[in-house]
C-alpha positions in Angstrom: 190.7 91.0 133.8 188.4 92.0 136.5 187.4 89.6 139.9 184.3 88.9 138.2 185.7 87.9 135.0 188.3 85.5 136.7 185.9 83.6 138.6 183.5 83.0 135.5 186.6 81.9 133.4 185.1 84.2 130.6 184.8 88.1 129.6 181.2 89.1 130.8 180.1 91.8 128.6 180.2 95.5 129.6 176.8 96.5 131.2 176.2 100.1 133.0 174.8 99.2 136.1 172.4 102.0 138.2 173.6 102.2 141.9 171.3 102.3 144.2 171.8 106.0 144.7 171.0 106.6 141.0 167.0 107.5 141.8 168.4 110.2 144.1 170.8 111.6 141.7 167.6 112.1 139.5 165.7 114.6 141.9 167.7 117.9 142.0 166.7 120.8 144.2 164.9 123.6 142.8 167.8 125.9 144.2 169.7 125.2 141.2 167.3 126.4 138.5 167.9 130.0 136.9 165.3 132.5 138.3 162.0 132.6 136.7 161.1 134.7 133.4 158.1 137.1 133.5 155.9 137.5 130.6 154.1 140.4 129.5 150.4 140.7 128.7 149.2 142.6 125.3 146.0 143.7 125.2 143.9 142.5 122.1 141.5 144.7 119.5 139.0 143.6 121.0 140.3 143.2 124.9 138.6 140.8 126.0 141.4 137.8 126.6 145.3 139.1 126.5 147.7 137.9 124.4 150.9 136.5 126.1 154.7 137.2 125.5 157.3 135.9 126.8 161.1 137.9 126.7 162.6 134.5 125.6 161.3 131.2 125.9 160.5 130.0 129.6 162.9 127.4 131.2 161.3 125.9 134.5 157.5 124.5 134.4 156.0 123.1 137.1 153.8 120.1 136.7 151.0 119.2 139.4 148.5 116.3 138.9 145.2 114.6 140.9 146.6 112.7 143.6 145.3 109.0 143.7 144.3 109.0 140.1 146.5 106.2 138.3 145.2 107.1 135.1 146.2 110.8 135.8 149.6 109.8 136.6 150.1 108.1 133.5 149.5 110.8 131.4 151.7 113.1 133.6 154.3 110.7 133.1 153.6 111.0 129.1 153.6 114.8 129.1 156.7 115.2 130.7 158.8 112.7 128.4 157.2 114.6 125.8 158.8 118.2 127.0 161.7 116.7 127.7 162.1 115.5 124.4 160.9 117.9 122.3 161.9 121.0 124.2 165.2 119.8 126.1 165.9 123.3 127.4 163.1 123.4 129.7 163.5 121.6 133.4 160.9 119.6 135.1 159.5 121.0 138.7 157.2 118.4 140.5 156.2 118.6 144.4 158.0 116.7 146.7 155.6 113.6 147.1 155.0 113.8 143.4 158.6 113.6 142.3 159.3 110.8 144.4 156.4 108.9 143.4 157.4 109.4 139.2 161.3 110.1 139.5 161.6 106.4 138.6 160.0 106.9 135.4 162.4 108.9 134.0 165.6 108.9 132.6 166.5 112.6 132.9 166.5 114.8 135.9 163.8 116.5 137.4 163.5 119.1 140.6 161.5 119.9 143.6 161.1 121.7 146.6 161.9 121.0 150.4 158.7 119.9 151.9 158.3 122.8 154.2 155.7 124.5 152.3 156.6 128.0 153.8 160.2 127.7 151.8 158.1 126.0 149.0 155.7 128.8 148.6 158.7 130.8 148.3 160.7 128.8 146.1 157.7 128.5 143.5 157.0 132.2 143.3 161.1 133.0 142.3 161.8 129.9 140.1 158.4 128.8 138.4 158.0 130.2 134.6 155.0 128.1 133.8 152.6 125.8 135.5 150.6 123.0 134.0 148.3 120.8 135.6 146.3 117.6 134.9 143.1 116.8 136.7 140.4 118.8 137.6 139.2 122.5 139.2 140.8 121.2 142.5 144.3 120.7 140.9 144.0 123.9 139.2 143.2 126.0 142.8 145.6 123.8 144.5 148.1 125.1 141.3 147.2 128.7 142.5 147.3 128.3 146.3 151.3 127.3 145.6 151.6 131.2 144.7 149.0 132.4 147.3 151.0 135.0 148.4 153.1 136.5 145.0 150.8 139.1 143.4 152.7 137.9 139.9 151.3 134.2 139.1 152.9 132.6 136.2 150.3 131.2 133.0 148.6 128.0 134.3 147.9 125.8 131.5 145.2 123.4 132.3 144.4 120.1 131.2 140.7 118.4 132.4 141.5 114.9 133.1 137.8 113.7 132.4 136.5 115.9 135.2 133.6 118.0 135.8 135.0 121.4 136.1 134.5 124.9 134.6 138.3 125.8 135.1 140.3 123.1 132.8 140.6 124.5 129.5 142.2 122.0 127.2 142.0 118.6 126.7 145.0 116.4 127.7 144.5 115.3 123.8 145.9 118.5 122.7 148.7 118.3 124.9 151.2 118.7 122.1 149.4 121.8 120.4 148.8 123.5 123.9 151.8 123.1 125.4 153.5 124.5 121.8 151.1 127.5 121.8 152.1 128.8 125.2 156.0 127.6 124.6 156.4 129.5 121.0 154.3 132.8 122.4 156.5 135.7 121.7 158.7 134.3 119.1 159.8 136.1 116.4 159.2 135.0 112.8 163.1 133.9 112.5 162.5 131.3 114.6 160.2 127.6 113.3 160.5 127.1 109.7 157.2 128.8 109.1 155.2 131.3 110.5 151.8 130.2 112.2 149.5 132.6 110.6 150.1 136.5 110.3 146.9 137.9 112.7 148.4 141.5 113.9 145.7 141.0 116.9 148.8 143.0 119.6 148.3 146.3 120.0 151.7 146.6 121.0 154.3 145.3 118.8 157.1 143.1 120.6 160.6 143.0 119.5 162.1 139.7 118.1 164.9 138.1 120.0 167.0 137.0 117.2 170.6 136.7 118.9 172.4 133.6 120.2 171.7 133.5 124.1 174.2 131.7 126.7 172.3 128.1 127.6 171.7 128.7 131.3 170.3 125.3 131.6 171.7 123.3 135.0 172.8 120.2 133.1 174.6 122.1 130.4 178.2 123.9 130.4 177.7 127.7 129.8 178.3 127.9 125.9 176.7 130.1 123.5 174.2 128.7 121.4 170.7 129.3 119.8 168.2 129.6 122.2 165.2 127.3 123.1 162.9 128.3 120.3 165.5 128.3 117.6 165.8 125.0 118.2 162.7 124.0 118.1 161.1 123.0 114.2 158.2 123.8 112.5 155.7 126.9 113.2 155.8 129.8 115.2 153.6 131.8 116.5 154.8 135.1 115.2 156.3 138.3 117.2 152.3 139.7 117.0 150.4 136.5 118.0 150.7 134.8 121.6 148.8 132.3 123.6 145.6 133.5 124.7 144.7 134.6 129.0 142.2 135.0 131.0 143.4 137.3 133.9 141.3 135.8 136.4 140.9 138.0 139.7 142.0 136.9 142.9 140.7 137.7 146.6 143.3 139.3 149.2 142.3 137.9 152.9 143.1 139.2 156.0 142.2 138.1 159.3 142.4 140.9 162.4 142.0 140.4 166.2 139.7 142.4 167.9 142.6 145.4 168.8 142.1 145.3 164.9 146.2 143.7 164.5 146.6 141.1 161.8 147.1 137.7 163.3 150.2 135.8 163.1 150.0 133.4 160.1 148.4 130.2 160.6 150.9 127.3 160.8 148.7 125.4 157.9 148.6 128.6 155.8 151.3 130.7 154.3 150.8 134.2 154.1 152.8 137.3 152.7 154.6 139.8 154.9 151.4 141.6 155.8 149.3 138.5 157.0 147.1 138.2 153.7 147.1 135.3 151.4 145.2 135.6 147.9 142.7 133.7 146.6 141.3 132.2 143.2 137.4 131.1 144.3 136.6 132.1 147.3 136.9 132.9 151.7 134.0 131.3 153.7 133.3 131.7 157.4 130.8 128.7 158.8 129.3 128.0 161.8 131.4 124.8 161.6 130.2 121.7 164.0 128.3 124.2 166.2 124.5 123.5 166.5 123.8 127.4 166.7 123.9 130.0 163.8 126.5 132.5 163.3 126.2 136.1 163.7 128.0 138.2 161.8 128.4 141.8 161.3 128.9 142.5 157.3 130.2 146.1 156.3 131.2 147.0 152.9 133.1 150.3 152.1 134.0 150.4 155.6 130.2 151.0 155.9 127.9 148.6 158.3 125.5 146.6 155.5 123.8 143.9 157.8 123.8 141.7 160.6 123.6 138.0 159.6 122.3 135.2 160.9 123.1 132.0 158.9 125.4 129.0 158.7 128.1 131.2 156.8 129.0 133.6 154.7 130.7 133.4 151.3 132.6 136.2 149.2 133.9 134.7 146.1 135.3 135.9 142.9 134.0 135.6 139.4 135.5 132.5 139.2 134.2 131.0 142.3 131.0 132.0 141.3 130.1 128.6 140.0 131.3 126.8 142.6 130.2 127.0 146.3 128.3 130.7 145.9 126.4 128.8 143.3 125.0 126.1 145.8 123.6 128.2 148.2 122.0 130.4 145.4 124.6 133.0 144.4 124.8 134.6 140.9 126.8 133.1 138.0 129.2 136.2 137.0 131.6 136.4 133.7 135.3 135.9 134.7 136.0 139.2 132.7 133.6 141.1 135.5 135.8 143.0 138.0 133.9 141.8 141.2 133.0 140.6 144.6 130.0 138.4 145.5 128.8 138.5 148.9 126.3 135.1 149.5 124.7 133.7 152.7 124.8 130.3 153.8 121.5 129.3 154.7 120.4 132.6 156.3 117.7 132.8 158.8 115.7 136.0 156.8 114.1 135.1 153.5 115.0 138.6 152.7 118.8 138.5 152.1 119.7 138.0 149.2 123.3 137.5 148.0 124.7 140.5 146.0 127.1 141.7 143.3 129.5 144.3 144.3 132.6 146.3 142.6 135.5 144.6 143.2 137.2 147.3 145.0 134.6 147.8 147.9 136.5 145.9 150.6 134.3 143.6 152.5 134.4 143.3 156.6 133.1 140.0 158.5 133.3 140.5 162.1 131.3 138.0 164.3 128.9 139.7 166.4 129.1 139.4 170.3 125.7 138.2 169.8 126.9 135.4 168.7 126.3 132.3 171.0 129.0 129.6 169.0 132.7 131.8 170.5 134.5 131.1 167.0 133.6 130.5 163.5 136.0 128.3 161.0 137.5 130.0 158.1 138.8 128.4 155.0 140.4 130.1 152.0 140.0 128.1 148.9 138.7 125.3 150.3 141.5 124.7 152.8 140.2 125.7 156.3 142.0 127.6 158.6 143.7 125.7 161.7 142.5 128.4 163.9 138.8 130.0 164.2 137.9 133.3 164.2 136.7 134.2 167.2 133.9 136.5 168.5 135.2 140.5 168.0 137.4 139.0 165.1 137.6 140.1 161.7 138.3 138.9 158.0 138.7 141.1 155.6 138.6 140.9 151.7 139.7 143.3 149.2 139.5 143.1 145.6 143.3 142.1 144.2 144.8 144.8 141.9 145.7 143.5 138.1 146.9 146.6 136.9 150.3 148.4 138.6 150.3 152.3 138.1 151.9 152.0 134.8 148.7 150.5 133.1 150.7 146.8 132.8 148.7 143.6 133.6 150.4 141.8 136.9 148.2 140.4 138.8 145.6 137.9 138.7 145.6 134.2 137.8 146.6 134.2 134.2 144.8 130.9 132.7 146.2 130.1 129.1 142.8 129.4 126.7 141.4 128.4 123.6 141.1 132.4 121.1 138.1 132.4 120.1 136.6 134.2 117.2 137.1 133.9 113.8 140.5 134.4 111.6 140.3 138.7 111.4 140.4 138.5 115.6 137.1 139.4 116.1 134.8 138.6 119.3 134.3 135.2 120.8 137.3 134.7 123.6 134.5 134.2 126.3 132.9 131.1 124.1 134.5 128.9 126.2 132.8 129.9 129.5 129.6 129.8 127.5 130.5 126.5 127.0 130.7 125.3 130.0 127.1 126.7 131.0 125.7 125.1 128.2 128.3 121.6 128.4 128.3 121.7 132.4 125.5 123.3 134.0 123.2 122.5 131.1 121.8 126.1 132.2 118.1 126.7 131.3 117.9 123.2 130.3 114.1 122.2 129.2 112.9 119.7 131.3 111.5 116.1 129.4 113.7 117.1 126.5 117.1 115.4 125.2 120.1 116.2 123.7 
């Protein structure tokens, strides 16, 4: 008998007991992941959104959430029990403040990062398969910024959280048929008991994986078995039907000193190799807390365009078209348009107007000696700069590159939406932007009129 059990006079019944080091057990560094899986992107008939395969089924998916939303958390909290369970071969990636704020809520073993968001950032970009987020366009950029400096994002899947936002596709109501969609892209018809429709919308035909794989999974011994979609039940998607993407374009920023040499990288910003960092919305220079205008020197092509005098300028992608370039008057451009918008702030002549431009003119902002403020702020997606740009300095933008020299789709923010069009594949991918003019901008809405 036990201590315990002699000092009670009785047998106490057997009861696993949690030590206090059990929460940490639970939280596993991301090191210990396999590295990530790279899908391919087929074009469609109709090439409008791509159609998204993966080589085998993806294994590490990164979950980000609103911060400070209870209600958010919850359903986080639901999601990932429900991947766990369903899918058991995929592992759970959370950021650090986020796994240690929902750790507790699980029984299984999730991962993270170090906090040191240079490591992170690099981290993410070699382990991540899949991301999925739950909140709003801010979670979704914030998603993106995470792989600001890899030109090969993984598929964000997005769920609105009851948020006004043109980004979030899905509704977290669909969870289960979203998250199965993406998961089951690329799987042959031997795997799922039936096959989920028979739409040869692929150009390219892709190969069935039909073997027994080794588990690679970090909780499992190394053992061959069937891999994650064989044993998953019900309905696949079919070696010629994937999850539908919108490659959405990305910005690639540089700032440059006067001497024209790229600056270090900020200490709030990670950037690649070469100083840039990429961007999903938008770069914006602003006058910041100084009372006096800027001055800026805008040349596109490598050609000087204008001298500016405003609060700021904005260059933003399609995507960021509805967002701050829409405020101060910009144009609303499709996501499928391969360009650069180039709007004022507040400019001092009545004559500039913003403008449309191909996505590979590079645009140059260099602030004027004129200018009377000695440094501008600069933020990249909504997340400012630490350090100015200062008079003689320069940012530069450059249209980001979704194509390698092989014709393949790479880069780009690849956002996992609802197909559109009818059952023979035809034309309609885009009715979910059109949507969200009608749903969220209520564009051209007749005034004194409801509904």
């Amino acid at each position: 008998m036990t201590l315990l059990q002699l000092r009670f006079g009785r047998a106490l019944p057997w009861r696993r007991c949690l030590s206090s080091t059990a929460s940490r057990r639970q939280i596993k560094d991301i090191t210990e992941l396999p590295d990530r899986i790279h899908p391919t992107y087929q074009e469609t008939r109709h090439n409008d959104l791509l159609a998204l395969q993966w080589p085998s089924p993806p294994r590490n998916v990164l979950l980000t959430k609103k911060d400070r939303a209870p209600d958010v958390t919850e359903s986080a909290v639901e999601y990932a029990k429900h991947i766990h369970s369903t899918y058991p071969s995929v592992s759970l990636i959370f950021e650090p403040h986020v796994a240690n704020e929902l750790h507790e809520a699980f029984s299984f073993p999730i991962y993270t990062t170090p906090k040191e968001r240079d490591v992170a950032t690099a981290l993410y970009t070699t382990k991540v398969d899949l991301t999925c987020t739950l909140g709003g366009d801010g979670t979704i950029l914030h998603a993106s910024s995470l792989f600001a400096t890899s030109k090969r994002v993984p598929p964000i899947l997005s769920f609105s959280m009851r948020t006004l936002g043109f980004l979030g596709e899905w509704k977290f109501k669909e969870y289960k048929r979203a998250f199965r969609e993406v998961y089951m892209s690329g799987a042959g018809a031997g795997y799922g008991s039936t096959l989920l429709g028979d739409n040869e919308d692929a150009k390219a035909p892709q190969s069935s994986v039909s073997t027994p794989t080794t588990t690679d999974h970090p909780d499992s011994s190394p053992t061959t078995t069937p891999n994650g979609w064989s044993a998953i039940r019900g309905k696949s998607m079919g070696s010629t039907r994937g999850a539908r993407v919108l490659l959405r374009n990305r910005l690639r920023v540089g700032v440059y000193a006067a001497d024209g040499s790229p600056l270090t990288p900020s200490p709030t910003t990670t950037t690649s190799p070469s100083g840039a960092v990429y961007a999903m919305n938008e770069v914006i220079i602003h006058r910041g807390r100084d009372t006096h205008l800027a001055v800026v020197e805008v040349s596109v092509g490598g050609r000087f365009l204008t001298e500016a005098v405003a609060d700021g300028m904005i260059i933003s992608t399609p995507t960021g078209s509805t967002a701050y370039s829409l405020s101060a008057g910009g144009s609303i451009v499709h996501p499928l348009v391969s360009s650069l918008l180039l709007t004022p702030i507040c400019p001092r002549s009545l004559s500039f107007r913003p403008l449309v431009l191909p996505a590979h003119a590079p645009i140059t902002l260099r602030l004027s000696e004129k200018n009377r403020g000695r440094e501008v702020e600069v933020s990249v997606d909504g997340v400012r700069r630490s350090q100015g740009v200062g008079v003689g300095m320069e940012v530069r933008v450059w249209g980001e590159e979704i194509r390698d020299r092989d014709g393949k789709w790479m880069g780009g923010v690849p956002s996992v939406v609802r197909g559109g069009g009818g059952a023979d594949g035809g034309p309609g991918g885009e009715d979910h932007w059109v949507g969200g003019l009608n749903g969220l901008l209520k564009f051209n809405y007749p005034f004194g009129e409801d509904g």
